[in-house]
MARDODREN-628097 format. One line per 4 residues: number of its first residue (from 1); their letters; for each residue x, y, z of C-alpha. Coordinates in steps of 0.1 Angstrom, whole numbers, padded with zeros to 4 digits. Layout:
NUM	A	X:Y:Z; ...
***
This chain:
1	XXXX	0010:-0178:-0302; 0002:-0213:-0288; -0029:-0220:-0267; -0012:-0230:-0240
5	XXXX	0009:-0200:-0239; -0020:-0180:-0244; -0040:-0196:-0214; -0004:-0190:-0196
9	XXXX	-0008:-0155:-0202; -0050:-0150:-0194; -0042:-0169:-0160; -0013:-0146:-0150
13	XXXX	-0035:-0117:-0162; -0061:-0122:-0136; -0035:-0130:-0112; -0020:-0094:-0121
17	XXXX	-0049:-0071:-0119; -0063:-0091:-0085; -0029:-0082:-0067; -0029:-0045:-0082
21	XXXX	-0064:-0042:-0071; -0054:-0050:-0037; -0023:-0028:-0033; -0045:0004:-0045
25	XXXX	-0072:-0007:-0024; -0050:-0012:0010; -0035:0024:0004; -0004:0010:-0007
29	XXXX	0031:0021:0013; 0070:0011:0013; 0063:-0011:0041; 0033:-0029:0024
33	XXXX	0057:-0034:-0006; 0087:-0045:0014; 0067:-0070:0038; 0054:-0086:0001
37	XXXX	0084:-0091:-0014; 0100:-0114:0019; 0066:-0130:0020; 0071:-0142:-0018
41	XXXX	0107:-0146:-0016; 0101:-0175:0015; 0076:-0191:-0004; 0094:-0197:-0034
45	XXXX	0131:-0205:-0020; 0123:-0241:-0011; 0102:-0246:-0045; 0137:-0227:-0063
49	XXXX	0161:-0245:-0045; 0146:-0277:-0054; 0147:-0266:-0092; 0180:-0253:-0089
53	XXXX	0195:-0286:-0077; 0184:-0308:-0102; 0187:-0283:-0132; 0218:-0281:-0155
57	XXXX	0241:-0258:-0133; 0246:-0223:-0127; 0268:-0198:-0141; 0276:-0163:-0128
61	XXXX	0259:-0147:-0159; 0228:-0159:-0143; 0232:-0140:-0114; 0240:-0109:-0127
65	XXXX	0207:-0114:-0147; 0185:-0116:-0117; 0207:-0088:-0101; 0194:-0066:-0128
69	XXXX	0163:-0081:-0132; 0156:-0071:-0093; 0166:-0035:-0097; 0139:-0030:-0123
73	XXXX	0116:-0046:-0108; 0121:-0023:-0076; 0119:0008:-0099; 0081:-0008:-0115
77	XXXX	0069:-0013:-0082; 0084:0018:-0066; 0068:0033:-0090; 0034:0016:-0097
81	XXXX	0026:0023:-0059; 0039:0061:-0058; 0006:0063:-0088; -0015:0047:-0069
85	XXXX	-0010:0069:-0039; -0005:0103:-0060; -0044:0100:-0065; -0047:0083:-0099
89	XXXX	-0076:0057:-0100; -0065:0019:-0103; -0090:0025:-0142; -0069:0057:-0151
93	XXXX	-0033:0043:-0140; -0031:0006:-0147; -0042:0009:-0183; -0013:0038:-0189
97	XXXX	0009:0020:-0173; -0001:-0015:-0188; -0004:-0004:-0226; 0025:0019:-0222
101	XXXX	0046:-0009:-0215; 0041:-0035:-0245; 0041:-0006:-0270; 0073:0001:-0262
105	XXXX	0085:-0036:-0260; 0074:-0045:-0295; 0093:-0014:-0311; 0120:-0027:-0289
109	XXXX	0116:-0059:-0298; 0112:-0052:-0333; 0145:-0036:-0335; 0173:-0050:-0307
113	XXXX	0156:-0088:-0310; 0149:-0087:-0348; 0113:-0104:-0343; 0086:-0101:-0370
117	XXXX	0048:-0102:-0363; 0025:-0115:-0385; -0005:-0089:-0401; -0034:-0101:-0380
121	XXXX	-0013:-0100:-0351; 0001:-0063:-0355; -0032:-0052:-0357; -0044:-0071:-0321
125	XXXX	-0018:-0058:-0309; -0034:-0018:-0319; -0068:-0032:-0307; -0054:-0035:-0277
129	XXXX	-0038:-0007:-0268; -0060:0014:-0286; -0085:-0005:-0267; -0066:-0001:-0235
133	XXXX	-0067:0041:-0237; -0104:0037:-0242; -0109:0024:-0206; -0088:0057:-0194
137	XXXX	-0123:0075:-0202; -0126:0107:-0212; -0095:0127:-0216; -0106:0155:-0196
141	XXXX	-0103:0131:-0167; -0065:0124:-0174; -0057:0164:-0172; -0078:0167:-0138
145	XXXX	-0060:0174:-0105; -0070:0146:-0089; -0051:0125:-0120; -0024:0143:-0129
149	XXXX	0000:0136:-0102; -0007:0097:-0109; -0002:0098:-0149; 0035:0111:-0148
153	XXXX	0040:0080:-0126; 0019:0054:-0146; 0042:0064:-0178; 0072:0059:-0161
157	XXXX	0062:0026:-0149; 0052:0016:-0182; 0092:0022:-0190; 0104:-0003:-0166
161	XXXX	0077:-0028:-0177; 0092:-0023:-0215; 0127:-0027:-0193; 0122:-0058:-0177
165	XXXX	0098:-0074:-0205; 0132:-0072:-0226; 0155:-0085:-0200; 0141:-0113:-0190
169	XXXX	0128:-0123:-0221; 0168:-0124:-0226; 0169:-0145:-0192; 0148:-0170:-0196
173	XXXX	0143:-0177:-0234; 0184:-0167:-0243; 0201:-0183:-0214; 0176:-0206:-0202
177	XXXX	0175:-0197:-0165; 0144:-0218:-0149; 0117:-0195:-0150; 0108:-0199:-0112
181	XXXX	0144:-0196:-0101; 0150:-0166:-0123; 0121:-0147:-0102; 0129:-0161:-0068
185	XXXX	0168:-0149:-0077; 0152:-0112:-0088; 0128:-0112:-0061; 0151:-0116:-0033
189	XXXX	0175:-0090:-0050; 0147:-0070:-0045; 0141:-0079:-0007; 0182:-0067:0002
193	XXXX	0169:-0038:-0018; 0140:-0029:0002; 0151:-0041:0034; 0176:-0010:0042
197	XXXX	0154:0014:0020; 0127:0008:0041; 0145:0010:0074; 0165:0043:0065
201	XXXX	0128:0063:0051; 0107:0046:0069; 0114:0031:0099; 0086:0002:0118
205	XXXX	0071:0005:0083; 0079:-0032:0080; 0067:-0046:0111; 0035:-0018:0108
209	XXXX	0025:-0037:0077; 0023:-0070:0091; -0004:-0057:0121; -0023:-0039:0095
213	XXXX	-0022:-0048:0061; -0010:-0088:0067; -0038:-0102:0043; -0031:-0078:0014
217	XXXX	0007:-0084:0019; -0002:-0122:0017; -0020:-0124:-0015; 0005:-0099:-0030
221	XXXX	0032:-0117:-0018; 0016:-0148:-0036; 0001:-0130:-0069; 0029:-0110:-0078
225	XXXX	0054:-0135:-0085; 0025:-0161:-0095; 0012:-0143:-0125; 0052:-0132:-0135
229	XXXX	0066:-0168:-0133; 0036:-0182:-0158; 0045:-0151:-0182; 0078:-0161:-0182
233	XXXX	0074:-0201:-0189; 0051:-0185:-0217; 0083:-0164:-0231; 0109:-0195:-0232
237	XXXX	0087:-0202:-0264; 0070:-0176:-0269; 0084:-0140:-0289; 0080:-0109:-0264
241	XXXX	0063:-0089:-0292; 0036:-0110:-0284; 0033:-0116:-0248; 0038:-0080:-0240
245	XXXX	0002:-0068:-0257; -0018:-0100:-0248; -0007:-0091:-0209; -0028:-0062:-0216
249	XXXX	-0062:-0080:-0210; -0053:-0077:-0177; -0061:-0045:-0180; -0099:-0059:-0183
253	XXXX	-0095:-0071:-0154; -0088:-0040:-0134; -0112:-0019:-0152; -0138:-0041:-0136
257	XXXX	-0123:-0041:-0105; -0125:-0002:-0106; -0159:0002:-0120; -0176:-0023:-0093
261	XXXX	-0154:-0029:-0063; -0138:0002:-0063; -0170:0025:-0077; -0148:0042:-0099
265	XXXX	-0179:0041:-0131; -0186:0039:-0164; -0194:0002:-0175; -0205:0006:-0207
269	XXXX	-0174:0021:-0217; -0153:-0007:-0205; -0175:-0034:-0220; -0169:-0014:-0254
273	XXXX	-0132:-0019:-0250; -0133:-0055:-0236; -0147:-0065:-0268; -0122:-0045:-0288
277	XXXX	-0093:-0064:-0263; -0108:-0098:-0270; -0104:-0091:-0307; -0070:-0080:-0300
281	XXXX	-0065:-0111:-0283; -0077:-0134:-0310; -0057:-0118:-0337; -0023:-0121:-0317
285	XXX	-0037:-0162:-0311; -0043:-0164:-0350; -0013:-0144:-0356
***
C-alpha cells in the first residue's frame, strides 16, 4: 500500500469513528439518520455536479452502481444505529462490526477479485482483527444482557460493510466512476430511500431531528460521506484486501472515544491492542 493511500485511509478513519461516536452519543433514531443523509447529499451536489460535467461522460451502468450502492448503504446504517440503540456500547459494537467487515472482504476478495496479499501483509491484517476483538473486553461482557441485543446487529452490519466494500471497489476502481460523484449518486439514493421510510414509521421524525439533534446531524452529515469518499480515491489504486483491514484503526479511534468521552473503561486494554493495530498497520504499509 502507498503512503498516500495509507494517510487516505488514517484521515477517513478518524473521520469514521468521530461521526459514529456522535450518532451513539445523540441516541441515534430514523429521523437523526434521514435528516444526515439530505444534509450530505446538498453539500456534495454542487461539488458532484461540477465533477460530473467536466469528467468523461456517463453511462447507465453507473447509475445502477450507485442505485445499489445506496441500498446497502441504507441496510449498514439501518443497521449500525438499531446496535447502537439495542444497548451495545460504541467499544463492544464498532469493533464487531468494523473487523467483521474486512474479514470477510479479504476472503471475498481473495476469491471473486483474484487478489494476492503479500506475507507481512496477511499477518497485519490478523493483527488487526485479532487486535480489534481484544478491545471487545472480556467475553463475558459480549454474552451480558445489556450486549446481546446489540451484537446480533453489529455482525450483520459487518455483512453489509463486506457488501459494499466489494461493490464499490467494483465502482470506482473497475468502471472508474469519480469517487465523489459515485457517493453523492449513492447517497442521494439513499435520501429517496429514507425520505418515505421515515414518513410512513415515523412521522415529524425529520423535522424533530433538526430542533433537537441539528449539530450531530451536521457533522454526520459532513463525516460520513467525508471519510467514505477518501477511502474510495484510496481504492482506484489501491487492492480492497488491503483497505478493508487498515480501516480497522478506526476502530482505535472509537475505543478511546468509549473509554474517555463515553466512560465506557478499561484503557489499558485498548492501549494493548492499539499497539498490536499499529503493527497491523505497518505490515499492510510494508506489505
Amino acid at each position: 500500500m502507498s503512503g498516500f493511500a495509507l494517510l487516505l485511509v488514517l484521515v477517513a478513519a478518524v473521520s469514521h469513528a468521530t461521526w459514529n461516536y456522535f450518532l451513539k452519543k445523540s441516541g441515534g433514531g430514523l429521523g437523526l439518520l434521514t435528516l444526515s443523509a439530505v444534509l450530505a447529499a446538498l453539500w456534495l451536489a454542487p461539488i458532484a455536479l461540477w465533477i460530473a460535467l467536466h469528467g468523461s461522460g456517463f453511462h447507465w451502468t453507473f447509475l445502477a452502481m450507485m442505485i445499489g450502492s445506496g441500498l446497502i448503504h441504507t441496510a449498514y446504517f439501518l443497521l449500525l444505529d438499531r446496535a447502537y440503540r439495542s444497548g451495545g456500547d460504541l467499544s463492544v459494537v464498532y469493533p464487531l462490526a468494523r473487523a467483521t467487515g474486512p474479514l470477510l472482504t479479504i476472503v471475498a476478495a481473495t476469491w471473486l477479485l483474484h487478489e494476492h496479499m503479500s506475507v507481512i501483509a496477511v499477518c497485519g491484517a490478523l493483527l488487526i482483527g485479532i487486535s480489534a476483538f481484544i478491545l471487545t473486553g472480556n467475553p463475558g461482557k459480549l454474552k451480558s444482557a445489556e450486549a446481546r441485543r446489540g451484537i446480533g446487529f453489529a455482525l450483520l452490519t459487518g455483512m453489509t460493510i463486506a457488501a459494499y466494500t466489494l461493490w464499490d471497489k467494483q465502482a470506482v476502481s473497475a468502471l472508474m466512476i469519480a469517487p465523489l460523484v459515485f457517493d453523492w449518486g449513492a447517497g442521494f439514493s439513499r435520501v429517496l430511500i429514507l425520505i418515505p421510510l421515515t414518513h410512513v414509521r415515523e412521522p415529524g421524525a425529520i423535522a424533530r431531528a433538526w430542533r433537537e439533534q441539528r449539530k450531530t446531524a451536521i457533522v454526520i452529515g459532513v463525516l460520513s460521506p467525508l471519510s467514505y469518499i477518501l477511502v474510495l480515491t484510496a481504492m482506484v489504486t489501491t487492492p480492497v484486501s488491503y483497505i478493508a483491514p487498515a480501516r480497522e484503526l478506526s476502530i482505535l479511534f472509537a475505543a478511546l472515544l468509549g473509554a474517555h468521552a463515553l466512560k465506557e473503561g478499561d484503557a489499558r486494554r485498548r492501549t494493548i491492542a492499539a499497539l498490536g493495530m499499529i503493527l497491523g498497520i505497518s505490515g499492510l504499509a510494508l506489505g
